[in-house]
C-alpha positions as CSV (number, residue, x, y, z in Angstrom):
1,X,-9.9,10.8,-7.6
2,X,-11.0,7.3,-6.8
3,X,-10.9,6.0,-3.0
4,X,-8.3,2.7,-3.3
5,X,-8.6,0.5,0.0
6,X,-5.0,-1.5,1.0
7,X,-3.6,-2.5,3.9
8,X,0.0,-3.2,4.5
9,X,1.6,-6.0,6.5
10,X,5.2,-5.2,7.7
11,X,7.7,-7.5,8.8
12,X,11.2,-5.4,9.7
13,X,12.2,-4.3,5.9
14,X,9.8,-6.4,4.1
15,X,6.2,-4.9,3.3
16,X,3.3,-7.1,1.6
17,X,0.0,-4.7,0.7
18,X,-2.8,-6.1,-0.5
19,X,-5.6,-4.3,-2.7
20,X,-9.2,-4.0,-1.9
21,X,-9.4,-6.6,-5.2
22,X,-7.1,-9.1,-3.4
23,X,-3.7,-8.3,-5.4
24,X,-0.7,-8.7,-3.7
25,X,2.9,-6.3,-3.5
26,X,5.5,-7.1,-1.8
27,X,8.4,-4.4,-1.0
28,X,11.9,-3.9,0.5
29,X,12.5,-0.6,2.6
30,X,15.6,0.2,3.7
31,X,16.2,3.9,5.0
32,X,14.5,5.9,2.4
33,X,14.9,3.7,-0.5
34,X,12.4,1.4,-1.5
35,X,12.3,-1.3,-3.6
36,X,9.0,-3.1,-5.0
37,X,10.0,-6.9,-6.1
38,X,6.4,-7.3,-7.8
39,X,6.7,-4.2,-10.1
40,X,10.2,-4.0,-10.4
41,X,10.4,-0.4,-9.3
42,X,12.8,1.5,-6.8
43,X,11.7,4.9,-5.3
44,X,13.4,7.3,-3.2
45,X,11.7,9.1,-0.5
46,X,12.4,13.1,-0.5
47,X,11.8,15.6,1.6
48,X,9.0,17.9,0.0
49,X,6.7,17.5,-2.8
50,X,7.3,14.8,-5.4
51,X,10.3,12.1,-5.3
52,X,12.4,9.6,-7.6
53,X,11.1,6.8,-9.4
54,X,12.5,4.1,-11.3
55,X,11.5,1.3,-13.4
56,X,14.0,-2.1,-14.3
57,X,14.1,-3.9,-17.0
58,X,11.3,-4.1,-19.5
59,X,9.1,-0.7,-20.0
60,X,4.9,-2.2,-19.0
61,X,3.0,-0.6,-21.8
62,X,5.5,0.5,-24.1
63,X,6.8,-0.6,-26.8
64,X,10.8,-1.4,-26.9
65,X,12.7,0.6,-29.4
66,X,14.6,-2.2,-31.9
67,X,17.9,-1.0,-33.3
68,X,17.8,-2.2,-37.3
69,X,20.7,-4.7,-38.6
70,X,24.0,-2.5,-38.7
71,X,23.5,-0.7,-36.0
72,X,21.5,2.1,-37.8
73,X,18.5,4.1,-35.7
């Protein structure tokens, strides 16, 4: 796994991180939800191994499915 340098900047629920290539995220944490307002993502923090991830809007790197005239799939 590669080593990915960051440092994050927080200001009460607001986080900005930047990347060791200069790129900017900025976040919104409230309790254990969080939501990033650069990627359009919300994630849930649980207790344990893994946790709850989701995307708005437009899927990065996929294709949409179009729905054909009429309604048909």
């Amino acid at each position: 796994m590669r080593f990915r340098a960051r440092k994050t900047y927080r200001f009460g629920p607001l986080r900005a991180t930047i990347t060791q290539a200069g790129r900017w995220s900025f976040a919104i944490k409230i309790g254990p939800i969080t939501h990033n307002l650069t990627r359009r993502t919300t994630s849930i923090d649980t207790p344990g191994p893994g946790g709850f991830h989701h995307q708005h809007g437009q899927q990065h790197g996929r294709q949409q499915r179009r729905r054909r005239a009429g309604g048909e799939r």
